[in-house]
C-alpha positions as CSV (number, residue, x, y, z in Angstrom):
1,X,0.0,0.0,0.0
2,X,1.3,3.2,-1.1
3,X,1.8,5.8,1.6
4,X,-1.0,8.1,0.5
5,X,-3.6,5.5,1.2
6,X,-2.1,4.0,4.3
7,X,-3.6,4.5,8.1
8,X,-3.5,2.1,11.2
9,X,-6.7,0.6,13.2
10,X,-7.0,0.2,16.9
11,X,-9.6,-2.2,17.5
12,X,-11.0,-1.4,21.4
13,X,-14.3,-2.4,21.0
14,X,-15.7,-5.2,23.5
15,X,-17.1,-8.7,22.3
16,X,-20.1,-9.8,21.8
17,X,-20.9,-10.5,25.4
18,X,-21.1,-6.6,26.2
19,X,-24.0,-6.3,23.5
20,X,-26.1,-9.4,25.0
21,X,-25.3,-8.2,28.6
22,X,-26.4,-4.5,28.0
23,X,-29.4,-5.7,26.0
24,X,-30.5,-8.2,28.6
25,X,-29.8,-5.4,31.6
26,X,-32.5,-3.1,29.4
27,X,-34.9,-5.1,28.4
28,X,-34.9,-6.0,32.7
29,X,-35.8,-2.5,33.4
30,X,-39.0,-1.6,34.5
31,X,-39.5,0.4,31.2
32,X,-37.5,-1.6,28.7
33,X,-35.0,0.9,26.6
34,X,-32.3,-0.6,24.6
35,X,-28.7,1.4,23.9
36,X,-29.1,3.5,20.7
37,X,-25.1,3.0,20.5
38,X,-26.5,-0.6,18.9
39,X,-28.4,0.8,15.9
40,X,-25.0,1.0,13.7
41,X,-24.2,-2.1,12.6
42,X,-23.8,-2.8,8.9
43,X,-27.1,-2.3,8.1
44,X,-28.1,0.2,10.1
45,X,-25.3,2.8,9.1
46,X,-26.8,2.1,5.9
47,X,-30.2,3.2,6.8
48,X,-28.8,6.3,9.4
49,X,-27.5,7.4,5.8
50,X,-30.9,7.3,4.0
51,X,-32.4,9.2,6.9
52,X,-29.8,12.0,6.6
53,X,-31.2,12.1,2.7
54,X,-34.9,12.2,3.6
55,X,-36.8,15.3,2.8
56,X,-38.3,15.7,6.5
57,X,-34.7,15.4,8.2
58,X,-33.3,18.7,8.5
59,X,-30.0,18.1,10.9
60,X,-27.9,17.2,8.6
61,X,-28.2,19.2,4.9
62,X,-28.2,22.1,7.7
63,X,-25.0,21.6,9.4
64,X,-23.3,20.7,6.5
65,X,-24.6,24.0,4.8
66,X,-23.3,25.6,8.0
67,X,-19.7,23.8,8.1
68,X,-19.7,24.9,4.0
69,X,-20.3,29.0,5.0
70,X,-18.1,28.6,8.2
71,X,-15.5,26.1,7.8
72,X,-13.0,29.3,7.1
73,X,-13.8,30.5,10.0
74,X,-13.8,27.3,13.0
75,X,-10.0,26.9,11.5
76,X,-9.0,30.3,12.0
77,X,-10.4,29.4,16.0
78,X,-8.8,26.4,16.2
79,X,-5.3,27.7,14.8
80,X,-2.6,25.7,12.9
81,X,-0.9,22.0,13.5
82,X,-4.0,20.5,15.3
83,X,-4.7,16.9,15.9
84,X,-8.6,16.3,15.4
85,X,-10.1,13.6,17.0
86,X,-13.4,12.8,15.7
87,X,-16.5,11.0,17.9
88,X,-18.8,9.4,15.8
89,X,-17.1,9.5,12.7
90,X,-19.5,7.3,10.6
91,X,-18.8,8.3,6.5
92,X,-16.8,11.8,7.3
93,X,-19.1,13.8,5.2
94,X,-19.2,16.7,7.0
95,X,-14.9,15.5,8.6
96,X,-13.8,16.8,4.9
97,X,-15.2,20.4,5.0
98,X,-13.8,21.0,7.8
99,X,-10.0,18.8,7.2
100,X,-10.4,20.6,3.9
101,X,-9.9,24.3,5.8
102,X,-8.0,23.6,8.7
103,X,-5.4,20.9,7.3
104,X,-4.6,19.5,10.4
105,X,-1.3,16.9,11.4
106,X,-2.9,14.3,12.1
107,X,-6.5,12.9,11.9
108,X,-8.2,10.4,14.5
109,X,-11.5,8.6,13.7
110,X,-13.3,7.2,16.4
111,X,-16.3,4.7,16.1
112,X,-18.2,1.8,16.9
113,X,-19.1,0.2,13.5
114,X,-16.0,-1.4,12.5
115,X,-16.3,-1.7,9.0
116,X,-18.0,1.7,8.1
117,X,-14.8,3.0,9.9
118,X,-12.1,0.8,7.8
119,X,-13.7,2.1,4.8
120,X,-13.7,6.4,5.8
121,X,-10.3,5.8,7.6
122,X,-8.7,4.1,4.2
123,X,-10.5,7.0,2.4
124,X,-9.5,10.2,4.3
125,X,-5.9,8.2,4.1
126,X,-6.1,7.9,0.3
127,X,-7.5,11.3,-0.2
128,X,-5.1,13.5,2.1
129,X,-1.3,12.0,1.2
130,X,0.6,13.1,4.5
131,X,-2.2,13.1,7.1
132,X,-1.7,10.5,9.6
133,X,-4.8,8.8,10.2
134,X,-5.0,6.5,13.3
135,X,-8.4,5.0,13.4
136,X,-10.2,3.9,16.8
137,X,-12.9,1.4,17.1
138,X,-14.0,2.0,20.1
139,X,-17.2,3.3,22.6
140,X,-16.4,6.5,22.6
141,X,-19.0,7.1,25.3
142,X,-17.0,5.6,27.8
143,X,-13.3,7.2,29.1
144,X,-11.0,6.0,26.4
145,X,-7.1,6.3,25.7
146,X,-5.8,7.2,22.8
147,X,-3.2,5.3,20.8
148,X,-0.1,7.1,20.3
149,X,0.8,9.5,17.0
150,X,4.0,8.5,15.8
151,X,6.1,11.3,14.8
152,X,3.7,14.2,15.0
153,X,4.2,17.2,16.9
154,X,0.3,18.2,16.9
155,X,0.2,21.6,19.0
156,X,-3.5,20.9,20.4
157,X,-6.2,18.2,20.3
158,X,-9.7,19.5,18.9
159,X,-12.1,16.8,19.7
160,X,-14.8,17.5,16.7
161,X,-18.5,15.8,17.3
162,X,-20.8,16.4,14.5
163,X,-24.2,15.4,14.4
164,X,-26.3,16.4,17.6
165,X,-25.4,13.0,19.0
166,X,-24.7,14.7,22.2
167,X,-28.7,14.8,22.2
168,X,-28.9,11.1,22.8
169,X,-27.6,11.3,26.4
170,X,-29.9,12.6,29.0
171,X,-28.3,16.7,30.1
172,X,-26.8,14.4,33.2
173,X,-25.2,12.6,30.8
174,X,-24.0,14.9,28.4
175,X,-21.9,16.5,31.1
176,X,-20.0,13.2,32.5
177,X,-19.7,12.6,28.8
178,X,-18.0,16.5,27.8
179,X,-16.2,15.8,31.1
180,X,-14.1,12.9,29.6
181,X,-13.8,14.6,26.7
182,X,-12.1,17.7,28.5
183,X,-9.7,15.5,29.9
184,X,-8.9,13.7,26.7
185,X,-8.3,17.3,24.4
186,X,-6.4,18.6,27.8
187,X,-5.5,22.1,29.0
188,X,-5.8,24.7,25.8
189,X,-7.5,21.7,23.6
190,X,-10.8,22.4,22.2
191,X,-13.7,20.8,21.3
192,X,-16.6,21.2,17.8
193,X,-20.1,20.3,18.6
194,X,-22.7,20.0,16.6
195,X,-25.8,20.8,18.7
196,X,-29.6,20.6,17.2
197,X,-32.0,23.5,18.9
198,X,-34.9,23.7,20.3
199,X,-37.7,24.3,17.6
200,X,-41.6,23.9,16.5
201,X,-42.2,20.5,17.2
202,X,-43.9,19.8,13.9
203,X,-40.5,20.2,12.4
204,X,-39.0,17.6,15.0
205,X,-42.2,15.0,14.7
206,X,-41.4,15.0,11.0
207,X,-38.1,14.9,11.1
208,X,-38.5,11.8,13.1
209,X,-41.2,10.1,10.9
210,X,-40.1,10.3,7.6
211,X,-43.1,9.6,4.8
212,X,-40.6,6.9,3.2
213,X,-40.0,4.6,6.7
214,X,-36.6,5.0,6.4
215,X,-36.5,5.8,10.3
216,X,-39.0,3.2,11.3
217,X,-36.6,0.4,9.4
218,X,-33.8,2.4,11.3
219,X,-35.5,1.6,14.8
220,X,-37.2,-2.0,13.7
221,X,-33.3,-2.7,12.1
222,X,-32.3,-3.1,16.0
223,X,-34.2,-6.3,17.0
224,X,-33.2,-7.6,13.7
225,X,-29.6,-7.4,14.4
226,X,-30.3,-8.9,18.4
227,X,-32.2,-11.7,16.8
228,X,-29.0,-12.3,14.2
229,X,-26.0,-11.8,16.5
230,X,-27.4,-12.8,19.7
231,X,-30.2,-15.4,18.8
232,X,-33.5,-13.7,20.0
233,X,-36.7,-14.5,18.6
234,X,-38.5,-10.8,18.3
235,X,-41.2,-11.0,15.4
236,X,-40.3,-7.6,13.9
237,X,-43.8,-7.1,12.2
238,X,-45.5,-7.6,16.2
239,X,-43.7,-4.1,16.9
240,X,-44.1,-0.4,15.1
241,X,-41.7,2.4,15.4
242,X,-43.1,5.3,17.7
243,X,-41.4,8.8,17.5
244,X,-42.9,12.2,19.3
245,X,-41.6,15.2,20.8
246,X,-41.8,15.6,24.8
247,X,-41.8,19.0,24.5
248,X,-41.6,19.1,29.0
249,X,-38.2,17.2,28.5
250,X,-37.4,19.0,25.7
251,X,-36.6,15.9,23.5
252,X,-37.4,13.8,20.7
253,X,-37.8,9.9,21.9
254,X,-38.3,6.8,20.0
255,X,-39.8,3.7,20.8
256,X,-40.7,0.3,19.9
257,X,-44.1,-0.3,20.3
258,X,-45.3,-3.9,21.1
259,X,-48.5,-4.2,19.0
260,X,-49.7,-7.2,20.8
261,X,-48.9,-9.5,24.1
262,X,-45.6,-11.3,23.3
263,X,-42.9,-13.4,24.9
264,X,-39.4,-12.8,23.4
265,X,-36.3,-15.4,24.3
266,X,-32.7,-13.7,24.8
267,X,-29.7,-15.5,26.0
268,X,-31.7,-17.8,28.0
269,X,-34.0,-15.3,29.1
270,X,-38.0,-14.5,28.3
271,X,-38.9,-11.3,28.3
272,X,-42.4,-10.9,28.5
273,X,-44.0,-7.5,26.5
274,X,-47.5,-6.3,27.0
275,X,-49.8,-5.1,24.0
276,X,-48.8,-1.2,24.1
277,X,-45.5,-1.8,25.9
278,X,-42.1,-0.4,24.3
279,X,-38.7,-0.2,24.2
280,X,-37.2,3.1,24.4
281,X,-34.9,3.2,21.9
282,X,-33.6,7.0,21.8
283,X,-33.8,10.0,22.9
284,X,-32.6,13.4,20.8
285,X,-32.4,16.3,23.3
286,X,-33.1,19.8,22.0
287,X,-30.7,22.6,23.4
288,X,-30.8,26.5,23.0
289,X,-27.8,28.2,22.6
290,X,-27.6,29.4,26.3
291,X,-28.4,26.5,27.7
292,X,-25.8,24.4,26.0
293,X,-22.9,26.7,26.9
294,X,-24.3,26.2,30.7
295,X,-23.5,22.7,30.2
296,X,-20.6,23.4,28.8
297,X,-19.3,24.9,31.8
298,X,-20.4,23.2,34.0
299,X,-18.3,20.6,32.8
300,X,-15.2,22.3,32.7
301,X,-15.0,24.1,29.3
302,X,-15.3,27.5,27.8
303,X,-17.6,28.5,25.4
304,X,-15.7,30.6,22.8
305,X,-17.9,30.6,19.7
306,X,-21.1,29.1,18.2
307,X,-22.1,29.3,14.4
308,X,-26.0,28.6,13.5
309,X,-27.8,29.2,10.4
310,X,-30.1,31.9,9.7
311,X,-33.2,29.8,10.7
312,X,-31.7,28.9,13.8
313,X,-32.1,24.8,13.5
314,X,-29.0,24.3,14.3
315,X,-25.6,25.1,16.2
316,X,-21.9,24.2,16.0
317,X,-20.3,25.1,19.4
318,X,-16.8,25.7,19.8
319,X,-15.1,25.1,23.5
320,X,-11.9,25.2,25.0
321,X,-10.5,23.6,27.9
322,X,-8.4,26.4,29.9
323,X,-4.6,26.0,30.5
C-alpha cells in the first residue's frame, strides 16, 4: 500500500458479550430501553445514511450547509498543526469540510461500527497523502485512551463531534460525557459540537417520521440485528416504530411499540412484553444556545464561539479547555 492510502486501526471495542449483557440489563428494566449506540451495525449505518437524505430530516443538509459557509472560519479558531479527533465518525461527510480548511497533522476517527470505519479511515488516508490517520474502534461514550501519533508534533487536540449525538444522552449525561472529553483534548485543547436546537415541534415530529420509513426500518433494524448476532426471537412485524416530541423534557424519543402481548427469548431469558408496551430506543435532546454553553461549563469548558444558520435549527459550538 502506497503511503498516500495507508492508516492504522485500533480495535478497542468489547465482544459480543457486552451487547447481549447491555441488552439483557434493558430489556430488565421496569420500562425496557435498549442502547441507541447498537443501531449502527452494517445495516443500520446504511439506513442512518438514508435518513440524513430524507426530505423531513433537517440536521444534517443544515449543518453541512453551516460547516460549508463557516468552515473558514472554526479553522482560524482552532489555529494551525492540530490533531482532530473525531466522535462518531461514521462516512466523514461533513470530517472533509472542515480537514479541507484547517489541514490538520494528524486525523483520529473514532467509532463503533467497525467496517464503516475501515472504509472512511482508508479514504481520508487515500485522499489527504501526509495526514496521519489513526483509526479507533472503540465506545467513545465511555473514558477512552488514545493510541499514540507516531512522529507528530500536533500543538493541540480539537475533539470534533458532528451530528447532535450529544442529544442522545440525558443533560446528566452529556456532562459526564464533555467531562471525559475535556480530559482527553487537555488544557488549551478544544472541542466542535454539533448541537440541534430547540424548535416547533412539527418540524421535530417529522423529522423523526419520515413519509418513506426510512427511520422506522432504522428503529425495527435493531431487533433484527439482536435476533442475528445474539439469537433472539423478536417478530419484527409484532412491533411499530413510535417517534414524538416531549416538549416538558425537551426531547425527541423513539420507541418500539409492542403491538400485541408477546414473549421474546434472549440468552436464556424471556422477556415478556404487553400489547402497548415499548422499548425506548432514543432519545434526541433539544438545546438552546444558552443552555448548552451552561452545560458546557459546568463541565469544565469555555464557550468561545457558536455558528448557527439563519433559521436557527442548528448550532456548531466551539469550547476550549483552559490552560
Amino acid at each position: 500500500m502506497n503511503r498516500s492510502a495507508a492508516f492504522s486501526l485500533h480495535d478497542r471495542l468489547p465482544d459480543t458479550g457486552s451487547f447481549l449483557d447491555d441488552v439483557i440489563a434493558g430489556l430488565s428494566l421496569p420500562r425496557k430501553s435498549l442502547p441507541p449506540k447498537y443501531f449502527y451495525d452494517e445495516r443500520g449505518c446504511e439506513l442512518f445514511e438514508a435518513i440524513c437524505r430524507t426530505p423531513e430530516y433537517y440536521p444534517t443538509r443544515t449543518e453541512t450547509a453551516l460547516m460549508q459557509a463557516k468552515a473558514g472560519a472554526m479553522a482560524r479558531r482552532l489555529g494551525p498543526r492540530c490533531a482532530v479527533i473525531e466522535y462518531g465518525s461514521g462516512s466523514a461527510r461533513k470530517t472533509r469540510i472542515l480537514l479541507d480548511a484547517l489541514a490538520p497533522v494528524a486525523y483520529v476517527p473514532i467509532d463503533i461500527a467497525r467496517e464503516q470505519l475501515r472504509s472512511t479511515a482508508a479514504e481520508i488516508a487515500r485522499d489527504y497523502p501526509g495526514l496521519e490517520v489513526v483509526a479507533v474502534c472503540a465506545d467513545y461514550s465511555r473514558p477512552l485512551a488514545l493510541p499514540e501519533i507516531d512522529g507528530i508534533a500536533a500543538r493541540r487536540k480539537i475533539v470534533y463531534f458532528p451530528g447532535s449525538t450529544v442529544g442522545n444522552l440525558t443533560p446528566a449525561e452529556a456532562a459526564g460525557f464533555l467531562r471525559n472529553v475535556r480530559t482527553l483534548a487537555g488544557p488549551g485543547g478544544g472541542m466542535l459540537i454539533g448541537v440541534d436546537l430547540r424548535k416547533d415541534a412539527a418540524l421535530l415530529n417529522a423529522a423523526y417520521n419520515d413519509r418513506q420509513g426510512v427511520t422506522a426500518e432504522f428503529n425495527l433494524n435493531l431487533l433484527a440485528r439482536i435476533n442475528r448476532e445474539l439469537g433472539a426471537g423478536f417478530e419484527l412485524a409484532a412491533f411499530r416504530h413510535q417517534a414524538f416530541y416531549n416538549e416538558p423534557s425537551g426531547r425527541i424519543e423513539m420507541h418500539l411499540l409492542s403491538l400485541r402481548p408477546q414473549r421474546v427469548r434472549i440468552g436464556g431469558r424471556v422477556f415478556q412484553f404487553r400489547a402497548g408496551e415499548t422499548i425506548h430506543t432514543e432519545n434526541s435532546y433539544k438545546y438552546s444556545v444558552a443552555g448548552f454553553r451552561t452545560l458546557a461549563r459546568g463541565a469544565g469548558f469555555e464557550p468561545v464561539e457558536c455558528w448557527t444558520d439563519a433559521k436557527r435549527l442548528f448550532a456548531v459550538h466551539y469550547l476550549e479547555v483552559p490552560r
